[in-house]
Every structure is written in structure tokens, then in C-alpha cells.
C-alpha positions, 0 to 999 in steps of 0.5 A: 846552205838551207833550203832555197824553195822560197828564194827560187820562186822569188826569183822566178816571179822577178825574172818575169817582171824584168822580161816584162818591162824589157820587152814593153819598152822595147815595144813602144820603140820598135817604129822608131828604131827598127821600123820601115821609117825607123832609124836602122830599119830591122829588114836590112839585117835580115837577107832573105836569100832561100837557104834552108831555115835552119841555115838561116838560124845558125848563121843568125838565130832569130825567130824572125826568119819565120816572118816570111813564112807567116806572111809578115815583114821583118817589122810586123815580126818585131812587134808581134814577138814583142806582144808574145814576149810581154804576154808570156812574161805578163802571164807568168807574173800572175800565175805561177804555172807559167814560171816554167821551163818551156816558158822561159825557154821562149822568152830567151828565144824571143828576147835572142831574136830580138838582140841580134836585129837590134844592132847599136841599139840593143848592144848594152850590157844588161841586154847581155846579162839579160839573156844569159840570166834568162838562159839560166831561168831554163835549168832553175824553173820547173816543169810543171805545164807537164802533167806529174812533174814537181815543182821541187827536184833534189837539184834545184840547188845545183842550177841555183848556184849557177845563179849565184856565180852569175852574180859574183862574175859580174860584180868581181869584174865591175870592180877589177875593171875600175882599177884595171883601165887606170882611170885617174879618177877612180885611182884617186877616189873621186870618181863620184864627184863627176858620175852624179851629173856626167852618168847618162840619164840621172835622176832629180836625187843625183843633184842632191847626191852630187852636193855631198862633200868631197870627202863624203864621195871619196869614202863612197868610191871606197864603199864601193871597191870594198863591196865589188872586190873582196864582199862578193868572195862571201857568196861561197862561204859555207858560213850562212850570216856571211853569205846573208851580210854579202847580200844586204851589201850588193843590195844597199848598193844596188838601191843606191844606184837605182835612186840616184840614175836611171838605168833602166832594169839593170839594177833591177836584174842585179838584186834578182840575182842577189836573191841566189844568196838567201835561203827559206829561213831568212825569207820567212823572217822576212814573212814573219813566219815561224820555223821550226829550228834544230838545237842540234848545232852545239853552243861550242859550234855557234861561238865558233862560227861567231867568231869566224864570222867576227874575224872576216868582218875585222879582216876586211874592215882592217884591209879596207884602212890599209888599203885606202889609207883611212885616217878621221881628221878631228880638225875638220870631223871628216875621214880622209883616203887615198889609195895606198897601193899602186897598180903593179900591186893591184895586178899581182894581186889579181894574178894571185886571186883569179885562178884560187876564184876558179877552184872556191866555185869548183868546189862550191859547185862540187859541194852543190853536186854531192849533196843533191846526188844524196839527196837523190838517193834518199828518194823513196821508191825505186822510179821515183829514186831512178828519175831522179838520179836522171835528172841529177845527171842531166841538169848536173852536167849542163851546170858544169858545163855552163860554168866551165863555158863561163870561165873564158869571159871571166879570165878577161880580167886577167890575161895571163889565167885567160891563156892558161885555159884549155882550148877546149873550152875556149873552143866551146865558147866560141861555138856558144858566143852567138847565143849570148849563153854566157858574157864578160861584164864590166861597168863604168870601166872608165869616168867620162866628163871629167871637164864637163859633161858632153851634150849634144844638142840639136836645133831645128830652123825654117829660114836657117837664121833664127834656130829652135832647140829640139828636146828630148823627153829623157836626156838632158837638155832644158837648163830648167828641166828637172831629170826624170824617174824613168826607170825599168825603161830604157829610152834607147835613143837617148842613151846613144846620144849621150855615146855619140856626145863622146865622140865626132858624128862619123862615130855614130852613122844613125845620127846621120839617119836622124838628122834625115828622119826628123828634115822629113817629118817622119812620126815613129822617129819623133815620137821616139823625141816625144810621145806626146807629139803635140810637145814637139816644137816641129809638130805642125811644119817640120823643120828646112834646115837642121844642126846639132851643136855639143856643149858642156853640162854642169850641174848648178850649185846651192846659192851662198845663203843656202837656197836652191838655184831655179835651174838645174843645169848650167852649160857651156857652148864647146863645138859645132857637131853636125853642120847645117843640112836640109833635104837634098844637101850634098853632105847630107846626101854624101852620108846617107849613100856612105853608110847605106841608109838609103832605101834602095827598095820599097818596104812591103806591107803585110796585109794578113789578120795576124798584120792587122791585129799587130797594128791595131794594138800599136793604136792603142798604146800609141802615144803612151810614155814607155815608163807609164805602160811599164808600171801600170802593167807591173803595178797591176800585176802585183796588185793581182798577186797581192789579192790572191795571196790574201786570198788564200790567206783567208781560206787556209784560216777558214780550213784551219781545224778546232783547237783540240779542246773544242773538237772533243764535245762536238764529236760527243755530239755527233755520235750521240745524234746517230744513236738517237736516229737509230733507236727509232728506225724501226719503228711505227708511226703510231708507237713514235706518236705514243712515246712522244705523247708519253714524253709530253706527259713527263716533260709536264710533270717534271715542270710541275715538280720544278714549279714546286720547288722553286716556290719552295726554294723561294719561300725559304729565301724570304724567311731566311731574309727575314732572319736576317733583318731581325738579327740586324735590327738585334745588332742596330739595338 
């Protein structure tokens, strides 16, 4: 693999991105979710009980155990490591000093403590991808806020790969998992046709997307294994265009995602990663910059490596027809699929491939480690040589120990390899696990809503007769309410609607928390409904009486003749969810007490300058949708860096020297103006006078002579013109 410079920093310049709109929109939720009105207030969590700090961290490592210490209660903490957390990660968007080691070493903390106060809230996978990637932004980011340290070391490549391991982790396991929960509907390759409208928030695309033929969608599940399970292989292979069309792969399916839902910065996350498989020569393609390349590679190696790469893209295109059954149908111009294999064979393959998976990253990692050990070794100078060598120890070593750490999560897929790991390691991951270090991934495990999406919906009643429904900002609701674009953000509440719709209300104790928050009018829990307060239908007087009810959603269908319906959605009613409460109802009462969502206790209020100053930014942004902040901040960010860059641009042209031609008569001129300064140094006044008056002298005669002959030359013009008349008034004759 080529050199991995460019890709790293865009990396880096990414993961910052992503840390920003995680914490941002984190941010703008933190009253409603975590606040003293919220809905799980973050101070139950934490039990202030005396133990010694560093108890406290290792029982729950968060930084908010310093709030005390600061002065400050546990929800002024949440906010104010938030702002620290966006100012960081905003900083490093804009300077690439700060895309540091000790940087990102703080955002992973700051994220950490936040994570483990977040309860259901924070329990999502990209929340755990989140923080293992950032923990892997600490061994791959330089350490260049220390004096003398280099922004490029010889084992640079080696964390990368880490990076790239990540990424085959997490996509391997996306597919396995698919086909591993034996759900009908990925089984028989129809998966999409209920995942456009039943996904948690999709966007106004997934209507289109949903109208696609069956046929259409049943290719696109098989798209989708084919790119999940055997593409991600690709990204060890020592064959650079198969590494590079394993990219394009994960990213057209990664873009296909992002336009077709909104979860949040997930994908985002995801195509960072993707970068692991790119090196500087296709980077400056994309630049459109010219790179010197080496012919030393033989016409005999390229057409081998050609056809090797031909033979893995046959391979896998021949597989893929076998495997799902692929036949074109030329009555009806469509291509037919099934699965052709049953689940007894799926497994044994699984058993086959899952420890072979294990040796190609040891001996990828393997090949990472030698090279940068002699790389090490071709350092000049016996400190710089001994540093490095240092460094190749250290950070080798964490790498193997991350990976080695790493096997445990992913041998979940496969039980049998699971038991067959040392129990040292497992050991070792038990002692990492509460820092999210490492985690098992696995999305879209099984297909909900087959018969219909569930929606929970809540309505709102002053006389408990005639009833209003409360909507929600992102979640489905409103028939005719177009889905939103909302992503990087993630409009936590939202989310946990859609869960509890799969369930009964005891499944979901903060329902009950919101049920309660909403009869008593509580403003951080409503703005979490609707930032603009004023869209709520409860804005002036809150609701007496309160219920929520669950239908069914469906997306509407183009008319006969072809046009759009006016609705997006259709539903249908299907139970009662939660029944009719008002403040001081036994039920409501009975629920509160039955999980402790009672206030026991009276939340204190910091009255510090750090406590005020929190709050007065929380003024600011009030009332401002989460999805707007984010974008204004990261398109202000890339504006910055664009200016910058042309910037730089337009001084590294000013600095560009004269093209050898033109260099050579000004540096004749240049050597002779010294000479003629140096003849007069020396020299009086008066004979400098008498040599110029000489000089005028001659300067007047050798005007005179010049005059002269002009008029000479110009006189012998007119004859020879004369000359030429009469010769041709002798022709004309």
C-alpha cells in the first residue's frame, strides 16, 4: 500500500466534523433529556457518596465527578463538557494543529463521560462506534502541540490499519447478522420493500425509493449482502484497484443510506472510516495533482495483477448468480432472485471463514509492523533512528493489543470461534468493556413493521372529550407532513418513540416520565417536541388530560393516472398504548413511584461564574433547531478552510520562481549593477561631476552622428523609391 499521508489528515479533519455534530446536537437536548426537568435527570446516576475520585472513575468513568469539585451540579456539567467538547472539536476543524493526539484524547473522554450518564438515550450503536473510533483517532493523530515532534512517523501506517479493521468489523457483522437472526424477510430478498417506510426517521427520498418495483428491491438486498459479506475481504488485499473498488462499493452504499433516512452521523462516521482504504496516489487524483510514478513495475506484473484483479471481480459476480439464484426474465425485462442457499449452509460457512478472517488481519497487521520496523530503520541519525524505533515498539504494540482485544466482539457472529479464544483475552476485554474501547456491531438485525409501521401517537385534552394530537418535529405523525432532512443529528426522543412503538409502555419507563413532564407543562421536555415553542398546540395552557394511542403508517401510493397523492402517509388505528391520566392519577402515580421517577429531593442550582456562563450560552442557542446549528457550524468551518487553502494557494504561486530562461538576464543585470557602483566608490565629488559632463558630451555627439545618418539613410530611401516608380512607369509603358 502507497503512502497514507493524505488520507489520514482527511481523516482526522473528518472525525472532527463528526465529534462536532455529536456533541452539538447532544447539546441542544441535554435539558430536555438529562436536565433537573428533564426526562431521566443525569444526577440520579451519579451518588455522591465521598469515595476517593479515583474510585468514583473506575466504578463510572466520567469527568462529571469533578462537577462537585467545580462547584457545579451534574446538569451544568453535562453542558458545560459539551461546549468543551464542541469548542475542541470546532478548533480542530479549522486548524490542523489541533487534530492532535492529546485532542482527541480529550474529545474521547468528554464523549466517555457523557455516554455512560446517558442512559437509554445514549445506547445506540454509532454512539459505541463513535467512541472506539475515537479512541482510535489517539494512536493515528500526531502529536504536534509538543515542540519538535513530526506530523509524519514511520508507523503511521500501522494505527491506520487499525482503522481499516474497524471498518471490516463492522460491515462483515452488518451482513452476517442479517442472515444469522433468520428473518423471513431478508431471507427472501425483500427486506426493502418494508425498510423505506418502517425505518425510524426516513426522508422525503424514501417515498420515491419505496415506489421501486419488487424486483428492483430484491436486487438491491442482494446488493446489499454482496457488498456486506465477501467486498469487505477486499480491504487486505495486497492488490491496490481491488482495495480501491472495495471503496467506491461501501461508499455508494453508505450515500445510498444517508438519502434515503436520516441517521444522524452514522453513515457520516462510516465513509470516514472508508478512507483507511485510500492512499496519497488516488487522493491527488482526485486533486488532480501530478505524481511522479515509478515505471519500475514490469508490463509482465501489471498484466498479471489485471488479471488477478479480473478473476476476483468474475469470482465474485459468478458467486453472486449462484448464490441468489440471478436469471433476466425477457418477458417482462426484469431479473429474478432468490436465495439459493438454506441457513445450515450459511453457518457452515461462517464456521469456515471466521477464524481464516482472524489470520488475513494477523498477517495484514503483520506486513503493516514489518514495514514500518524498516522504515525505522532507514532513519538517519542515530536519535532520530533510536526515536523512532521507541515509537515503533509503543504504538506497534498498543495495535496489537487493540486488535487482539478486538477479536472477542467480533467472534460474536460465530460462536464456536468465540469459545475458542484464549481466556486471556477475553479477560482483557472484560477489563476494557466499560470504556467502550472496542464493541460487536450489527445493524438492521431483523426487519420491523412487516404488517405496517407502528406509531405511537400522543394526544393532549382540557376536558377529556374532544382530544388534540401532539406532534413531534422529526417522527412521523401528520399524514401530510413531508419526512425531514435532519441529518448529522439525532433527535434522541424521537428515536426512542419509534423503539417503544415496538413495544407495550412497561417496556419504556421514561414514557411514563413524559407522559408526566408534558400534564405539567415542563419547557426543556417540550422544546425537545418542538424547538419553536410557539408550533405547540399546548403553548398557552398545558394539556389536563393526556393519552397516547398506537396506529399503523403506511406509505400513500402514486394515483392510477400517475400523479402524486397530496398525503404522504396513510394509517390505521390499532390500540390503546397508554391510558387516560391527569396529574394526581393513581396509574400515573403508581408508575412514577414503580420506577423512581419521583423527585425525592430538590435539585440544586449552581450559582458560580463557570454556572452563569453556561447558562447564558444556553440563551443563546435556545430555540434554535438542532439540524440548523449543526450545519451553520460545519458549513462555516468548511468555508474557513476553503479561504485558507486558496490562500495558500495563491501564495505558493507568488513564491513559485522564474522558469530558468527568464532567471538567467536578470541575474546578468544584477551582477552588473554592483560593478558599476563599484567603480565609483572611491571617487570625488568633483571628478564624478567631470565624467558625467564628459558623458553628456559624448551622449550629444553620438546624437548628432545618429541624426546624420538617419538623414542620410532617409534620403537614400527617397531615391531608391524614386527608382522604383520609374522602373514602374517603364513596365506600365
Amino acid at each position: 500500500m502507497g503512502e497514507i499521508i493524505l488520507p489520514r489528515r482527511m481523516f482526522l479533519w473528518c472525525m472532527s466534523v463528526i465529534y462536532l455534530s455529536a456533541f452539538v446536537s447532544l447539546y441542544v437536548q441535554i435539558p430536555g433529556l438529562y436536565g433537573n426537568d428533564g426526562l431521566l435527570p443525569a444526577r440520579r446516576q451519579l451518588r455522591y457518596s465521598g469515595k476517593p475520585l479515583s474510585e468514583q472513575l473506575l466504578t463510572s468513568p466520567t469527568l462529571l465527578w469533578l462537577g462537585p469539585r467545580l462547584g457545579l451540579d451534574t446538569y451544568t456539567a453535562m453542558e458545560l463538557l459539551c461546549l468543551v467538547g464542541a469548542a475542541l472539536s470546532f478548533t480542530a476543524t479549522l486548524v490542523e494543529a489541533f487534530r492532535d493526539s492529546v485532542v482527541f484524547f480529550c474529545l474521547w473522554a468528554l464523549y466517555l463521560s457523557m455516554y455512560n450518564v446517558g442512559q437509554v438515550f445514549l445506547y445506540f450503536q454509532w454512539d459505541n462506534l463513535l467512541l472506539e473510533t475515537g479512541f482510535l483517532c489517539i494512536l493515528v493523530a500526531p502529536l504536534t502541540l509538543i515542540r519538535g515532534s513530526r506530523g509524519v512517523r514511520e508507523h503511521d501506517r500501522v494505527t491506520f490499519w487499525l482503522v481499516r479493521w474497524l471498518l471490516f468489523r463492522l460491515m462483515f457483522a452488518s451482513g452476517v447478522v442479517k442472515l444469522t437472526s433468520r428473518c423471513p424477510t431478508w431471507w427472501g430478498l425483500t427486506a426493502l420493500t418494508y425498510h423505506y417506510e418502517t425505518q425510524c426517521i426516513p426522508t422525503p427520498a424514501a417515498w420515491f425509493a419505496h415506489q421501486l418495483p419488487v424486483w428492483w428491491q430484491k436486487f438491491s438486498v442482494m446488493g446489499t449482502f454482496i457488498i456486506e459479506i465477501p467486498v469487505p475481504l477486499l480491504f487486505f488485499s495486497p492488490l491496490r484497484k481491488l482495495r480501491l473498488g472495495a471503496f467506491y462499493l461501501q461508499v455508494l452504499l453508505q450515500v445510498l443510506i444517508i438519502v434515503t433516512g436520516n441517521y444522524n452521523f452514522f453513515n457520516l462516521l462510516t465513509l470516514a472510516l472508508c478512507l483507511s482504504l485510500l492512499d496519497d496516489q488516488h487522493v491527488n487524483f482526485w486533486l488532480r495533482k501530478t505524481q511522479k510514478t515509478s515505471n519500475e513495475d514490469s508490463r509482465l506484473w501489471s498484466w498479471l495483477c489485471y488479471l488477478l484483479e479480473l478473476a476476483v471481480w468474475s469470482l465474485l459476480v459468478f458467486g453472486s448468480i449462484v448464490c441468489f439464484d440471478l436469471q433476466y426474465g425477457t418477458m417482462k425485462n426484469v431479473i429474478t432472485s432468490r436465495t439459493a442457499f438454506t441457513y445450515h449452509h450459511f453457518n457452515q460457512f461462517l464456521k469456515t471463514v471466521t477464524i481464516p478472517c482472524i489470520w488475513i488481519g494477523v498477517l495484514s497487521l503483520t506486513w503493516e509492523m514489518v514495514t514500518a520496523m524498516f522504515r525505522c530503520a532507514c532513519i538517519t541519525g542515530f536519535l532520530r533512528r533510536f526515536c523512532g524505533t521507541v515509537q515503533w515498539t509503543l504504538f506497534g504494540a498498543a495495535t496489537a493489543a487493540m486488535f487482539t482485544v478486538s477479536l472477542v466482539p467480533f467472534t460474536y457472529i460465530e460462536y464456536d470461534s468465540n469459545t475458542r479464544l484464549w481466556p486471556a483475552v477475553r479477560q482483557a476485554y472484560n477489563l476494557v468493556d466499560r470504556y467502550q474501547l472496542v464493541n460487536s456491531y450489527g445493524l438492521f438485525r431483523r426487519m420491523t413493521g412487516v404488517g405496517g409501521r407502528p406509531e405511537v401517537v400522543i394526544e393532549g385534552s382540557h376536558d377529556g372529550v374532544s382530544w388534540t394530537e401532539i406532534e413531534f418535529m422529526y417522527k412521523p405523525g401528520n399524514l401530510s407532513a413531508p419526512p425531514p432532512v435532519v441529518t448529522p443529528h439525532q433527535p434522541r426522543l424521537d428515536w426512542q418513540m419509534w423503539f417503544a412503538a415496538l413495544g407495550s409502555q412497561n417496556q419504556a419507563p421514561w414514557f411514563t416520565s413524559l407522559v408526566h413532564s408534558l400534564l405539567q407543562d415542563k419547557r426543556d421536555v417540550i422544546e425537545l417536541i418542538q424547538s419553536d415553542t410557539s408550533k405547540y398546540l399546548f403553548n398557552l395552557q398545558p394539556p389536563t388530560y393526556i393519552r397516547a394511542h398506537r396506529y399503523r403508517y403506511w406509505f400513500t401510493e402514486p394515483k392510477a393516472d400517475g400523479s402524486y397523492p397530496q398525503r404522504w402517509w396513510r394509517r390505521v388505528y390499532e390500540e390503546e398504548f397508554y391510558p387516560v391520566v391527569n396529574l394526581g392519577n393513581s396509574f400515573l402515580e403508581s408508575m412514577l413511584n414503580q420506577y423512581g421517577l419521583k423527585d425525592k429531593s430538590p435539585p440544586r442550582m449552581s450559582k458560580t461564574a463557570v454556572a452563569r456562563a453556561v447558562r447564558w450560552v444556553r440563551s443563546q442557542v435556545r430555540g434554535v433547531p438542532a439540524h440548523t446549528l449543526i450545519w451553520t457550524l460545519i458549513a462555516c468551518s468548511a468555508t474557513l478552510c476553503l479561504l485558507r487553502g486558496l490562500q495558500n494557494r495563491d501564495k505558493r504561486t507568488e513564491r513559485t520562481p522564474l522558469p530558468p530562461e527568464d532567471v538567467a538576464p536578470v541575474r546578468g543585470q544584477a551582477e552588473k549593477i554592483p560593478d558599476g557602483f563599484s567603480d565609483q566608490c572611491g571617487k570625488s565629488d568633483e571628478q564624478m561631476i567631470a565624467e558625467e559632463e564628459e558623458e553628456e558630451e559624448e551622449d550629444g555627439e553620438d546624437s548628432q552622428d545618429e541624426v546624420g545618418e538617419e538623414n542620410k539613410d532617409s534620403a537614400g530611401d527617397e531615391g531608391e523609391e524614386k527608382e522604383e516608380e520609374e522602373d514602374d512607369e517603364d513596365l506600365s509603358e
